[in-house]
Every structure is written in structure tokens, then in C-alpha cells.
N, C-alpha and C positions, 0 to 999 in steps of 0.2 A: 504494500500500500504506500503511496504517497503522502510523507508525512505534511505535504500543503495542501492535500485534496480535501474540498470543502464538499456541503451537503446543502443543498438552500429550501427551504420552505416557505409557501406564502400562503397569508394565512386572511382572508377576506374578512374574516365572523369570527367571533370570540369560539366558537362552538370547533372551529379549527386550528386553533390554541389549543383547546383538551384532544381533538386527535394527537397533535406533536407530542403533548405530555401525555399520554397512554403509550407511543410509539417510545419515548424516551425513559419512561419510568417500567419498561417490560428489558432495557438494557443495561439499565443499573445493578451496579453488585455494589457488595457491602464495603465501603473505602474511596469513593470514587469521590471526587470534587469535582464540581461543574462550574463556570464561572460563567455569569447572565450579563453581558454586557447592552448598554443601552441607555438612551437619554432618559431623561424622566418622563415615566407616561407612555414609556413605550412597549409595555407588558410583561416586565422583568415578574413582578409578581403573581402576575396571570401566567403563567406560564411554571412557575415554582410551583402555585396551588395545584395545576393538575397535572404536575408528577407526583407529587407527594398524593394528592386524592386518590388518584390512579394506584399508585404501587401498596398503598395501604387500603384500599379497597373501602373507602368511606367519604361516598362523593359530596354527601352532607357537610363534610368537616370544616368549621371555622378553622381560616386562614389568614389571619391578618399581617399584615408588611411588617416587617421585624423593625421598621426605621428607627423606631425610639428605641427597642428592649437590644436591638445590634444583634442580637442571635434566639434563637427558639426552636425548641427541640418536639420531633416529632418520632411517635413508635406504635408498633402491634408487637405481636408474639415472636414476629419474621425479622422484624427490618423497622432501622432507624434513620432519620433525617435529621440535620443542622439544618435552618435554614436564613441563613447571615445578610446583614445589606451594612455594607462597609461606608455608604453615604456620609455618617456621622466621627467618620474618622480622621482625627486630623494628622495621622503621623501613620506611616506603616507598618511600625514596631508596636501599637497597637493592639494588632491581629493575635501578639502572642495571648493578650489576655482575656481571650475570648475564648480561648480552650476549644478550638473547632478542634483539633486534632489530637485530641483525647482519649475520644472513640473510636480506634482503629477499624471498627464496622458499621460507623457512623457511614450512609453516604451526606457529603455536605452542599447545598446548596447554595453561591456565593452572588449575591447582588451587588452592585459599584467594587468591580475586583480593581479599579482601577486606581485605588483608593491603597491598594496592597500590590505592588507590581510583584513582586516575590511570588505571589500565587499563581502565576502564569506557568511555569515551567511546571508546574506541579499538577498543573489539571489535566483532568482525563477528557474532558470536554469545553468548548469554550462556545458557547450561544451570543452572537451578537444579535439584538435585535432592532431595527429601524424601522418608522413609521414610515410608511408611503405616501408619496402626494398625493395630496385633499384629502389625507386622513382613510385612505382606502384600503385600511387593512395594516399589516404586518408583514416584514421581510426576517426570516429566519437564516441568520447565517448559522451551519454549523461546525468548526474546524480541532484545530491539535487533538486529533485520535490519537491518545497515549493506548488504549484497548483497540486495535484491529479486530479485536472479535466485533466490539459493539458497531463499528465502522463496516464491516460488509453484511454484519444484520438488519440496520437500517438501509444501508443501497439496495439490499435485499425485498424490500417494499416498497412495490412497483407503485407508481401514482400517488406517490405525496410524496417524498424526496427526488430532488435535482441533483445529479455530480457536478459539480463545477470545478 
């Protein structure tokens, strides 16, 4: 696999936001860090809520943006989430006291990674997301597949992921 080969999703409806996150939360394993990049308001959170709804199987579950609490931890009996928005930090060195990497079987969810450049080399996935002109939806970028397995199981489903 090419480690610059990207995956691009576009997403018209919120309702094809929880496709990508059913799609993405059926290739998580326990450890993996994701990093959601994206301006404000461009579905960083919508897109966290329906992995974590998805992989824990409780599409009801309040989800609320971590912006204030910086981290919030989500589990069943299977599998655990962090789910972090780094917005409120003012230093990088920060992240150490946030304890994401505590739980070695935590998968973590990270919003404003850009906030923590250190976390880049580290992710197993990196989500950019960008609003479309006149607000017409969602552009999912997907890249740095550190998992090749998860990388040809998603090109593996034909009609919602683009290689690019």
C-alpha cells in the first residue's frame, strides 16, 4: 500500500456521516488513535458520535463535544473510546495530562490534533474534514494508514469510498 494513498468520502446528509462512522467504527481495534481534523463546524463531532454509537451498538447515546471536559471516556463489555478535542489547549505538552494513552485498549478519538503536532506520526488514521461550497455537504478526506489491514477493508467497499 501507498503510504500517501488517500480515501475521500462525500457526505450530502448528516445520515451519510453515520454511514462513514458504521464503515469506520467496524475497523477499529482496540489502541488505534484517529485524528479529526477540520475547521469549526465542520462535523468533527458528528462524525466521533457515530463511531462510537456504531461500535458500541447504542445509537441513542448522548454524545456531547468534549470542548470544555478536553477528554470523555466511552465503554460496553467489548471496547473503549477516549474521545478528546484538543481546541482548548494552549501548549502541546499539555496532551501529556490528559492521560489518552493510559489505556492501551482505549481506541482514542482526537479533535483539533493540531493543537498536539506530536500526535500525527502516531495515528492510525487521520480524517480531514471540509465543508463544501454553499454548505453542500461534507468532504471526507481519509489518509496515514499506519493499519493496511483497515486500508484495503475500507477500499474494499465498493460505493462510498474514492482512492485518490
Amino acid at each position: 500500500m501507498n503510504s500517501q494513498a488517500t480515501l475521500s468520502f462525500c457526505a450530502a446528509h448528516d445520515s451519510d456521516t453515520d454511514i462513514l462512522g458504521c464503515l469506520l467504527s467496524a475497523q477499529l481495534t482496540p489502541g488505534n488513535l484517529v485524528l479529526l481534523e477540520g475547521e469549526l463546524g465542520a462535523g468533527k463531532s458528528a462524525l466521533a458520535r457515530s463511531i462510537i454509537r456504531s461500535a458500541l451498538k447504542c445509537p441513542e447515546l448522548e454524545i456531547p463535544s468534549p470542548t470544555f471536559l478536553l477528554v470523555l471516556p466511552y465503554q460496553n463489555q467489548h471496547i473503549s473510546f477516549l474521545h478528546a478535542d484538543l481546541y482548548r489547549l494552549e501548549t502541546p505538552e499539555e496532551i501529556e495530562e490528559l492521560g489518552l494513552f493510559e489505556d492501551p485498549a482505549a481506541i482514542i478519538l482526537v479533535e483539533w490534533p493540531q493543537r498536539a503536532p506530536n500526535l500525527f506520526p502516531l495515528a492510525d488514521l487521520v480524517i480531514k474534514i471540509e465543508i463544501l461550497p454553499e454548505n453542500k455537504g461534507r468532504q471526507f478526506t481519509l489518509s496515514n494508514f499506519n493499519n493496511t489491514t483497515m486500508y484495503d477493508r475500507l477500499t474494499d467497499t465498493p460505493g462510498f469510498l474514492t482512492i485518490t
